[in-house]
N, C-alpha and C positions, 0 to 999 in steps of 0.2 A: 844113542848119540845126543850132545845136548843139543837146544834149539838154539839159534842165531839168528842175529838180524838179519837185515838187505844188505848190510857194510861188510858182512861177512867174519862180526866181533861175534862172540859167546853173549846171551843177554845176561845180566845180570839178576839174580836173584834180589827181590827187595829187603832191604834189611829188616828185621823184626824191630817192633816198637818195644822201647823199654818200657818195662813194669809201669814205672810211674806213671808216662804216658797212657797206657793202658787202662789202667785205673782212672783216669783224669778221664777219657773217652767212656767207659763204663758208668759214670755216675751220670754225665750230661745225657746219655741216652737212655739212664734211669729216672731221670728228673723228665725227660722229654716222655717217657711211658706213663709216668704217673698223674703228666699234665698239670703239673704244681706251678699255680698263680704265685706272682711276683708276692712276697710277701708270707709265703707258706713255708713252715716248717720241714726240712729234709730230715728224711730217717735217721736217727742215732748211729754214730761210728758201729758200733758191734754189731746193730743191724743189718747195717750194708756190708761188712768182714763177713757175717756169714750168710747173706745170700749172693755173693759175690765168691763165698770162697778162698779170700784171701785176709789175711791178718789187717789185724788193726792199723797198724803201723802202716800200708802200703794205704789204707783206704783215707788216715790222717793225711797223707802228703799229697793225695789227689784232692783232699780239701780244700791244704792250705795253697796248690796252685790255683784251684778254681775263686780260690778269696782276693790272691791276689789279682786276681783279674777283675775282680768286683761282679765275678757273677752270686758271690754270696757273702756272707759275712755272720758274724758270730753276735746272739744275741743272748742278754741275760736271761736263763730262765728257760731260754725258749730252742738254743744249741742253734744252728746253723739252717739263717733262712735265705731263701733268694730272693736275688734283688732286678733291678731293671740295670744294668752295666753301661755305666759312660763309653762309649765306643774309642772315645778320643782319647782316656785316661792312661793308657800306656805311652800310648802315642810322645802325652806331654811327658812321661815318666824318662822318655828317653829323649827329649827334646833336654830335659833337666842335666843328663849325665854326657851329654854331647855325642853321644853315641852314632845320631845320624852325618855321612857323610857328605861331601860337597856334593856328588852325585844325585846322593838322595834326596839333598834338598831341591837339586835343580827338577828331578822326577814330581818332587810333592806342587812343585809350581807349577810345571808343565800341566800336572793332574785340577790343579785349585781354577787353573785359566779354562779349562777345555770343560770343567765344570759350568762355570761360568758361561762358557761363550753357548751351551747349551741348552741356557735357560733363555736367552734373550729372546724365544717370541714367546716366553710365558712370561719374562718380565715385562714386554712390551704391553700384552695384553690385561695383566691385572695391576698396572699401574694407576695408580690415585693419585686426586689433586692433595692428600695432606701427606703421601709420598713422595709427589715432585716437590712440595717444600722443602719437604727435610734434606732431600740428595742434595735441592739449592743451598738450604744453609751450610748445608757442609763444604760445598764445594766451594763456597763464596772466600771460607775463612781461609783458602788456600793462596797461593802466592804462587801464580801461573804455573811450572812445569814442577814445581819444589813440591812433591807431595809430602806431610808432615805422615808417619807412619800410621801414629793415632789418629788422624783423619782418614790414610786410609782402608785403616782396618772398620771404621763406623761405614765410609763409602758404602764399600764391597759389600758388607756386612748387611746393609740396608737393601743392597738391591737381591741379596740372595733372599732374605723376607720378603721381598714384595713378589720375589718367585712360589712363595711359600713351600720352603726348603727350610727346616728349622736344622737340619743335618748338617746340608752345605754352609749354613750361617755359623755353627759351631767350627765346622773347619776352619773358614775364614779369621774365628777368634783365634787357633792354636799357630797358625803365619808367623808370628812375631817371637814365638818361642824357637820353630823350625832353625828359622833363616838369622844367620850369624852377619853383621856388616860384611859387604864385598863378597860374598858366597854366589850372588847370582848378579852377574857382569851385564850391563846392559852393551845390545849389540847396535848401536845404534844413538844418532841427536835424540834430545830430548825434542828438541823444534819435532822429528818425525811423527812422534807420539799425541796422540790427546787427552785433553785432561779432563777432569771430572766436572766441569763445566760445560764444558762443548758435550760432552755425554749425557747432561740433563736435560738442557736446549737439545738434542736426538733426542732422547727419550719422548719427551714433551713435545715437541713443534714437526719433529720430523717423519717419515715412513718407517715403515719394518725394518726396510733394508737400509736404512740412514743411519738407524739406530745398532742394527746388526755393524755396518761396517764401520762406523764410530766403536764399537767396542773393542773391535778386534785389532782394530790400528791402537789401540790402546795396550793392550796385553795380548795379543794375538803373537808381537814375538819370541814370547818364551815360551812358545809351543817346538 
């Protein structure tokens, strides 16, 4: 008899991964056994077809997905070496073809704030005097609730550095490609919110928790 869940369905067998797949998982865990440093040469295609057992052809296509991902890439002379892979470069590949939907964008903000509102006692704590300049000068050049986009992608941008998050600070670059005009509705007066001003003055003049909830009244609603 077959087995079934608690719902009292038949479970489902999982589907078998396709070849390509397959192969594509075979080389990274070949590359992962051989310990090959960024910058090292991977075994020639006929090599890996025959200790893998499979044709050429199948081991070419687990290549060329592994290249397009920018875990490797093809060099003169030298055939296909790896690389260190932009995390965020698909990412903006589909931010390019519009492919992410309204949803996902509100998800990638929900994700970019909660980021954010996680770092605040390590951006509290390794805040410097030629850090609270620079958030000032940014913030100065703003025009009360009117945030210009490019200002606040430098903002955010600077405070995820002084987290020292050079990851989180990448993400904050790839925002502007995400988010389409009107994609993410604010729920709320601008009066409610505060701006990168009054977030410096907390950062600088005020407590943990001054700074903690000046942030979160700031972006705290698109959680």
């Amino acid at each position: 008899m077959a087995d079934s869940t608690d719902s009292g369905h038949p479970e489902k067998a999982p589907r078998p991964k396709a070849l390509p797949d397959q192969i594509e998982e075979i080389i990274i865990n070949r590359i992962r056994e051989l310990g090959l440093p960024v910058g090292a040469a991977l075994p020639k295609e006929e090599d890996l077809a025959k200790e893998l057992h499979v044709s050429r052809n199948a081991v070419r296509e687990g290549l060329a997905r592994l290249k397009a991902l920018g875990v490797i890439e093809s060099r003169r002379r030298r055939g296909m070496v790896l690389l260190r892979p932009d995390i965020f470069s698909n990412i903006i590949k589909l931010t390019k073809a519009r492919a992410l939907s309204t949803e996902e964008q509100h998800d990638f903000m929900a994700m970019r704030c909660a980021l954010e509102l996680g770092m605040v006692d390590v951006i509290y704590r390794r805040k410097t005097p030629e850090a609270l300049k620079q958030l000032r000068e940014i913030a100065t050049q703003e025009s009360g609730y009117n945030s210009d986009p490019q200002l606040e992608i430098r903002f955010h941008g600077l405070m995820f550095s002084i987290g020292g998050n050079s990851l989180a600070g990448k993400f904050m670059e790839i925002l502007p490609r995400i988010f389409r005009k009107g994609a993410i509705p604010k729920k709320h007066s601008p009066r409610e919110e505060t701006t990168h001003l009054q977030i410096t003055d907390a950062l600088e003049f005020g407590s943990l928790e001054e700074f903690r909830h000046t942030m979160f009244v700031h972006i705290g609603h698109y959680l």
